[in-house]
C-alpha positions in Angstrom: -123.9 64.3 -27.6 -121.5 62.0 -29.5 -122.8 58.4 -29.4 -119.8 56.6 -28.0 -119.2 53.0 -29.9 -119.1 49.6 -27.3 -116.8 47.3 -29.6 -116.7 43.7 -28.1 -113.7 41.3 -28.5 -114.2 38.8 -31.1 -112.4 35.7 -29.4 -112.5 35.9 -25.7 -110.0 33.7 -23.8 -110.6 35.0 -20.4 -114.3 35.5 -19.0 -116.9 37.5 -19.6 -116.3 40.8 -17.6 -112.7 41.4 -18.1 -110.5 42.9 -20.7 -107.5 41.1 -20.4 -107.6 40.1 -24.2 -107.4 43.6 -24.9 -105.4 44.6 -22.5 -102.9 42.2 -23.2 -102.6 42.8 -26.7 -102.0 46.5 -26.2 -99.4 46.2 -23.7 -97.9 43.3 -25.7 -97.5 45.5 -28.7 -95.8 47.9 -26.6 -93.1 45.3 -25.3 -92.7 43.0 -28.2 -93.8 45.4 -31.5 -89.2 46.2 -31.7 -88.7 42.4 -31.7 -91.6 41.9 -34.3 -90.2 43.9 -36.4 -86.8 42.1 -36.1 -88.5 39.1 -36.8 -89.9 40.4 -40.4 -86.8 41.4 -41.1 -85.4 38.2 -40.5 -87.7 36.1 -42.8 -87.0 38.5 -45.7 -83.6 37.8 -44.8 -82.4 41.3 -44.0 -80.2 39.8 -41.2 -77.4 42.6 -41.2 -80.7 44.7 -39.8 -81.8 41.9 -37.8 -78.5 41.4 -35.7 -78.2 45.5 -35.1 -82.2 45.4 -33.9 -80.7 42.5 -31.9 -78.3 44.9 -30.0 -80.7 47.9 -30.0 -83.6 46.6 -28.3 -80.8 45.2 -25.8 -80.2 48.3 -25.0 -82.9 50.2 -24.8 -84.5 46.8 -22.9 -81.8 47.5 -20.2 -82.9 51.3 -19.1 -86.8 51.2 -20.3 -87.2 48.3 -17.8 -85.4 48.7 -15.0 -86.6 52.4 -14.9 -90.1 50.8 -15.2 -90.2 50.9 -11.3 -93.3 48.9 -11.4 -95.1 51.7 -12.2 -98.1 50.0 -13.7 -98.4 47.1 -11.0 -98.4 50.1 -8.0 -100.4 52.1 -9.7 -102.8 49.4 -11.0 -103.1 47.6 -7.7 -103.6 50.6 -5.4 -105.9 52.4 -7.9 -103.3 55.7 -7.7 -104.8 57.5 -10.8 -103.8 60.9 -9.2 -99.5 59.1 -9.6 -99.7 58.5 -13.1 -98.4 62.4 -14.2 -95.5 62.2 -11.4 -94.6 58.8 -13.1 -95.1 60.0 -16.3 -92.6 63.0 -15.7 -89.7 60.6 -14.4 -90.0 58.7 -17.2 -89.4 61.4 -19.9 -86.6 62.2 -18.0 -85.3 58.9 -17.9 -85.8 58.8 -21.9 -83.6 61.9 -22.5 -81.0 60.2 -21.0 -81.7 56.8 -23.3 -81.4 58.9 -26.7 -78.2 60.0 -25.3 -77.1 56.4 -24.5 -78.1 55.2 -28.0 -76.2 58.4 -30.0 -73.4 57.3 -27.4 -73.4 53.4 -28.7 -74.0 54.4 -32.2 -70.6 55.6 -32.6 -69.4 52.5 -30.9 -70.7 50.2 -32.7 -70.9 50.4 -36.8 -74.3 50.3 -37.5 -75.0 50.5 -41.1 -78.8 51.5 -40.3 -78.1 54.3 -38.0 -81.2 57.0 -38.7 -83.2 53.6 -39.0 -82.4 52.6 -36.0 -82.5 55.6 -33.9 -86.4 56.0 -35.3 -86.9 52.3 -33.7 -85.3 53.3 -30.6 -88.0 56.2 -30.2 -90.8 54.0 -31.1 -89.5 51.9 -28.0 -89.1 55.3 -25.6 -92.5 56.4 -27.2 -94.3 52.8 -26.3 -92.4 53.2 -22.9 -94.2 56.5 -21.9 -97.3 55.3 -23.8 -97.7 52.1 -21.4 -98.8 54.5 -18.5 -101.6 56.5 -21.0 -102.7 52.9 -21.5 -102.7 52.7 -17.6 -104.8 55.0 -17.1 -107.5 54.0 -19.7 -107.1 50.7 -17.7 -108.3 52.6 -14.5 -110.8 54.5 -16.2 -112.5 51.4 -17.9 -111.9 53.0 -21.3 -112.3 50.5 -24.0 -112.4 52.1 -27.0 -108.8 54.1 -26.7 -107.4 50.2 -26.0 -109.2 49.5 -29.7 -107.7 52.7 -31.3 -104.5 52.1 -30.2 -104.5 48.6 -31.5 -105.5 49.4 -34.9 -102.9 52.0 -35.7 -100.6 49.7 -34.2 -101.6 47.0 -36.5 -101.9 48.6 -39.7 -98.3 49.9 -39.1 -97.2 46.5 -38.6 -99.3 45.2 -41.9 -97.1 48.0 -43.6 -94.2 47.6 -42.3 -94.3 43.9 -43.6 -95.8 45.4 -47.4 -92.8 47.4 -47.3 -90.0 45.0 -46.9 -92.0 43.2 -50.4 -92.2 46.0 -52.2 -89.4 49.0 -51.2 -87.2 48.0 -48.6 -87.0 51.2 -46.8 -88.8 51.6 -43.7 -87.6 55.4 -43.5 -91.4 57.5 -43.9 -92.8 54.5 -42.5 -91.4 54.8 -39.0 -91.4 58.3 -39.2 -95.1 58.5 -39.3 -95.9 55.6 -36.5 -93.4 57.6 -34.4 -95.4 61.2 -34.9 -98.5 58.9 -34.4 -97.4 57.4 -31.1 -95.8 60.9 -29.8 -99.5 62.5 -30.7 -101.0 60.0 -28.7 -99.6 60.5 -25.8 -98.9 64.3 -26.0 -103.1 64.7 -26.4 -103.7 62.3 -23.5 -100.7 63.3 -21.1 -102.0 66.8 -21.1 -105.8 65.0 -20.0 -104.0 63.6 -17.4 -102.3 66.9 -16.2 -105.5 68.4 -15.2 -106.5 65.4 -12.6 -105.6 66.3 -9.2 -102.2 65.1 -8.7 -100.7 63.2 -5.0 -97.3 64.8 -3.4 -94.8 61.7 -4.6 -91.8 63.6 -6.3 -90.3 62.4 -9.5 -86.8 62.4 -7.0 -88.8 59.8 -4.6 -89.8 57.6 -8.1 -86.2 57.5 -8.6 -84.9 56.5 -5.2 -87.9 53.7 -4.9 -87.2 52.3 -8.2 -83.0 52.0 -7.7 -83.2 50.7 -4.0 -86.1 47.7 -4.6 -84.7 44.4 -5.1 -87.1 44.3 -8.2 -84.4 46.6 -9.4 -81.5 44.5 -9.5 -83.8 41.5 -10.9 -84.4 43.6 -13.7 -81.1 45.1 -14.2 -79.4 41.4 -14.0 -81.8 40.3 -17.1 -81.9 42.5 -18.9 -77.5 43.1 -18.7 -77.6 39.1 -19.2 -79.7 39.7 -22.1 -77.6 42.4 -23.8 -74.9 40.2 -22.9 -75.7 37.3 -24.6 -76.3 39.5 -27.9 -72.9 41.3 -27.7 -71.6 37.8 -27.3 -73.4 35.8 -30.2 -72.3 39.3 -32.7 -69.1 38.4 -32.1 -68.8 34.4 -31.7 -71.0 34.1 -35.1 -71.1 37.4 -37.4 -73.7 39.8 -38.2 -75.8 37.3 -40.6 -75.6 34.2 -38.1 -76.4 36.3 -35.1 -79.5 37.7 -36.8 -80.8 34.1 -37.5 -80.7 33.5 -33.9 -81.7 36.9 -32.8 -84.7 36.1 -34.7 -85.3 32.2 -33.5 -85.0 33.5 -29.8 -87.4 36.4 -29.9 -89.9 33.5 -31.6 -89.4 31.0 -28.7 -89.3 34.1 -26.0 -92.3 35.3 -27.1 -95.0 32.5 -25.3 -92.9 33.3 -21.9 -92.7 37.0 -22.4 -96.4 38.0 -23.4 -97.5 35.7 -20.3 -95.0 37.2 -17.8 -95.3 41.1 -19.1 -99.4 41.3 -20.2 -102.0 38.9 -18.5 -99.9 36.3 -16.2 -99.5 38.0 -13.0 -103.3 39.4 -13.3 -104.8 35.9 -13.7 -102.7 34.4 -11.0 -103.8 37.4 -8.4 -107.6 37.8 -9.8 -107.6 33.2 -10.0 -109.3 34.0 -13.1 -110.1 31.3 -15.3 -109.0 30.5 -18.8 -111.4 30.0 -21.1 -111.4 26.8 -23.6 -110.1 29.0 -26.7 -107.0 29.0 -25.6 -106.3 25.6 -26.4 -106.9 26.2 -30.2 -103.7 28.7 -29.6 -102.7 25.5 -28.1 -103.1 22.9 -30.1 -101.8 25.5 -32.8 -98.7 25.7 -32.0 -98.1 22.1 -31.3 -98.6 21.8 -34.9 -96.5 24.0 -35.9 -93.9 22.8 -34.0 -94.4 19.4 -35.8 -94.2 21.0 -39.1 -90.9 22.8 -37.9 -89.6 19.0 -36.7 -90.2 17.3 -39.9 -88.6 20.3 -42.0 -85.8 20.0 -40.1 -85.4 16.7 -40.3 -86.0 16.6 -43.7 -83.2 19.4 -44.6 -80.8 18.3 -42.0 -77.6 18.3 -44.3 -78.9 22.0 -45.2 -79.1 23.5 -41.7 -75.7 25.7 -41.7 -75.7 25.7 -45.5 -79.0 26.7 -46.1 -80.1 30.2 -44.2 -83.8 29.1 -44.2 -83.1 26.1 -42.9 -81.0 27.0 -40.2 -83.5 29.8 -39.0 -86.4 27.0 -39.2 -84.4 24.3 -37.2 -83.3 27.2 -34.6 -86.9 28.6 -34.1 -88.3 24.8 -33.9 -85.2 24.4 -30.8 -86.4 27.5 -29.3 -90.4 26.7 -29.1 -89.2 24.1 -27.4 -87.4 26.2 -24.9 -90.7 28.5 -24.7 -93.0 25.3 -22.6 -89.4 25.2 -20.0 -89.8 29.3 -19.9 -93.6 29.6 -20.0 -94.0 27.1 -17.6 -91.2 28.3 -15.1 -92.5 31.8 -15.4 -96.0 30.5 -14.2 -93.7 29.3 -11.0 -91.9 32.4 -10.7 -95.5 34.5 -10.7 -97.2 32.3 -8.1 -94.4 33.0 -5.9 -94.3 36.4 -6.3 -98.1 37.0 -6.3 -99.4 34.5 -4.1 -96.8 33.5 -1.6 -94.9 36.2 0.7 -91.4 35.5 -0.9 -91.2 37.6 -3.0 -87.8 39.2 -2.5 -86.5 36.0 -2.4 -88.0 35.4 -6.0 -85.7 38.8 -7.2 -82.5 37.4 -5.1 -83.1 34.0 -7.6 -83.4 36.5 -10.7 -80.1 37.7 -9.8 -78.2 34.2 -9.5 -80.0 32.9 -12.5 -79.6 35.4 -14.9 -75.7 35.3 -13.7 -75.7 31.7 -14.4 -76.9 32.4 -18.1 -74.2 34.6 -18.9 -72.4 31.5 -19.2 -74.1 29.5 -21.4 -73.1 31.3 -25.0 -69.2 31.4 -24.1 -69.8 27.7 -23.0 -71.5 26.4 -26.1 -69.1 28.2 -27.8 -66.2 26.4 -26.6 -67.3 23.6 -26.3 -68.4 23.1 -30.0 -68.1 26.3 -31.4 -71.2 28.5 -33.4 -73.0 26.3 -34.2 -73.6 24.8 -30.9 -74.9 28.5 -30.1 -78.6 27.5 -31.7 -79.3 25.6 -28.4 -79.1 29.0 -26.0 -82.0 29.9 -25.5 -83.1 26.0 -25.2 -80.3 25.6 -22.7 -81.2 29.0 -20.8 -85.0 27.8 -20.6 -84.1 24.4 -19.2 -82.2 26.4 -16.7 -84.9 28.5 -15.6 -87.4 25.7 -15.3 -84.8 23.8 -12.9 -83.8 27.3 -10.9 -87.6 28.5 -10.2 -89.2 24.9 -9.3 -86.2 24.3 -6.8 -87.4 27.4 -5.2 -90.7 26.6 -5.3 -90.2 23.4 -3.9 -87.7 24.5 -0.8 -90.2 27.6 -0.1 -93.6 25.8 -0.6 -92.0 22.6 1.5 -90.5 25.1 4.6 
């Protein structure tokens, strides 16, 4: 009998018992491993790739999300192992349909990365369908898949970033994470074939997932998101857009891993954070000091100076992240604890219109440059939208 390995995580955060830290990690690879990438492109200064990543993973956000149809949060909460393969099938359709939308905007827009690209965009379809294998593992208390996973994913990420010093193209790199991630989940989705499946039709996914008002909350973002991008490409140019690109995935990244991984499970479980979390904590802060006095320092090079402009918009945007984090902690509790929950998606709606506006504004109103404050702005926004709501529903 093969002796099966207990690995334990080296910096809990969470208490003993659970696997969020795991968890969490895994499923915040899956969402934010695109936007990483973007990222590393963006500090080797590759921002003609970073503004097109900009526009893809806008894209791709758009249909992988709001096709999610909470599959994971149903599935999780009710314990419905035996839904996984129904879900599972709806979303390869669904991704069929998303290649064909990204060869459809390829010859839109003129992408001077296109086979690049399109191997990114099925490392985000592959992540999508692999987020459900990771579900079930979740359900099954399997621990040492979650490690596996991680690994590989990390390793890819450690080459992708030896790469961009030595070669510069990405090509065989992506093409072997992608035959990796499509392995995964071809040997596991035909584990999960053989369990006993329920009666739900992939038809009855669909209808569920386009008639909830979590639907339309996700569609708004995710439009305003793709939005904004379309907008900033063509207020600021390819190599200023990919500066920003890069400064708001950095201050969207607190706000996102909380509200995608491990938020709305400590809210529902009240579980406890752990004092290691502060170090992150106190980590940041600092950083965000050394990011102030660089700025400062440089002022008369932000604009001129590439580096310094990508510095002084990533130091505005971690600002932004305490107004988003913190306003996404609101939005959870409502959701999770509270029974307005519907409400919460109507307000998704009306906020993510009101953000729409915020890039044409700035950009009238001073111009580019002005544009480095958007996600700031948008943050601000949020934290004033969701704690009015908590307010006037806690206070009924």
């Amino acid at each position: 009998m093969e002796k099966k390995v207990n690995l334990k995580f080296p910096f809990r955060v969470f208490p003993s018992g659970h696997n969020i830290e795991l968890q969490s990690i895994a499923y915040g690879l899956n969402l934010f491993l695109p936007t990483l990438i973007l990222i590393i492109a963006s500090l080797f200064k590759d921002y003609n790739l970073t503004a097109e990543l900009g526009i893809l993973i806008g894209i791709n956000i758009i249909f992988t999300q709001i096709f999610s149809a909470n599959a994971r949060s149903i599935i999780i909460s009710k314990k419905l192992i035996s839904s996984i393969y129904s879900y599972i099938i709806f979303r390869i359709i669904i991704s069929i349909m998303v290649i064909i939308v990204n060869l459809f905007f390829f010859n839109i827009f003129e992408f001077s990365n296109k086979f690049l690209l399109l191997s990114i965009s099925f490392i985000i379809i592959f992540q999508w369908l692999n987020e459900l294998i990771l579900t079930y593992f979740e359900l099954k208390k399997k621990v040492n898949e979650f490690y596996y996973y991680i690994i590989t994913s990390l390793i890819f990420i450690f080459f992708v970033v030896v790469d961009f010093f030595f070669y510069q193209d990405l090509t065989y790199l992506f093409l072997i994470y992608n035959i990796f991630l499509f392995t995964f989940f071809f040997i596991f989705f035909l584990k999960i074939a053989t369990i006993k499946k329920d009666k739900i039709s992939v038809k009855k996914i669909f209808i569920l997932s386009i008639t909830t008002k979590a639907f339309y909350s996700s569609f708004s973002i995710s439009f305003a998101n793709l939005i904004w991008r379309l907008l900033i490409i063509q207020f600021c140019g390819k190599v200023l857009a990919g500066i920003y690109f890069a400064s708001f995935a950095l201050g969207s990244l607190p706000g996102t891993l909380f509200n995608n991984t491990f938020g709305p499970t400590i809210i529902k479980g009240n579980i406890k954070i752990n004092k290691n979390l502060y170090f992150i904590k106190y980590a940041l802060m600092i950083g965000l000091i050394i990011l102030f006095f660089l700025s400062v320092a440089n002022r008369d090079e932000i604009f001129v100076n590439l580096s310094y402009t990508q510095i002084f918009g990533t130091f505005l945007s971690l600002i932004g992240s305490y107004f988003m984090t913190k306003s996404l902690y609101v939005r959870q509790y409502l959701i999770q604890k509270t029974s307005h929950q519907s409400l919460v998606f109507k307000i998704d709606v009306f906020y993510s219109l009101l953000i729409i506006f915020v890039v044409p504004t700035l950009y009238l109103l001073a111009g580019d440059k002005l544009i480095i404050i958007s996600f700031l702005v948008s943050s601000m926004i949020s934290y004033v939208v969701y704690n009015l709501a908590y307010n006037k529903m806690i206070n009924k």
